[in-house]
C-alpha positions, 0 to 999 in steps of 0.5 A: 908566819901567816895569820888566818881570820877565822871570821873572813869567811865568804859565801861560796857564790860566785864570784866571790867579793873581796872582803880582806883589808888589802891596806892591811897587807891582808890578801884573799884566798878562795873564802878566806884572809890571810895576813903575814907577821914577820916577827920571828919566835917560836909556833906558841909565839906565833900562834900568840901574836895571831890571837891578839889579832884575832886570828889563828896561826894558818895552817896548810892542808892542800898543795893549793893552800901550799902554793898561795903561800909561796906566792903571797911570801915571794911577792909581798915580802921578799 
């Protein structure tokens, strides 16, 4: 499950810093961070453990969002 932090939002201007906490094991995409838990339960879980991070549970809109989760899960966590 990934987690999105609703307040890592970043300007549109280009180019765009990195403000994510790589140490972290967060990762950037577009104007947004991303981190991934690996703990596993359900989506009230999952959207729980999210919040006691202060994050919301990342949902995906577009084959982009799609296709950075793909990558981010393969290469950092397989």
């Amino acid at each position: 499950m990934y987690c999105y932090l609703p307040d890592s939002t970043l300007p549109t201007a280009e180019p765009i810093p990195s403000v994510c906490d790589i140490q972290q094991g967060q990762e950037q995409f577009q104007t947004s961070c991303y981190f991934y838990v690996s703990t596993p339960g359900n989506w009230t879980d999952a959207d729980q453990g999210c919040m006691t991070q202060g994050s919301t549970t990342a949902l995906v809109f577009t084959s982009l969002e799609e296709n950075f989760f793909i990558k981010f899960n393969t290469s950092t966590h397989f």
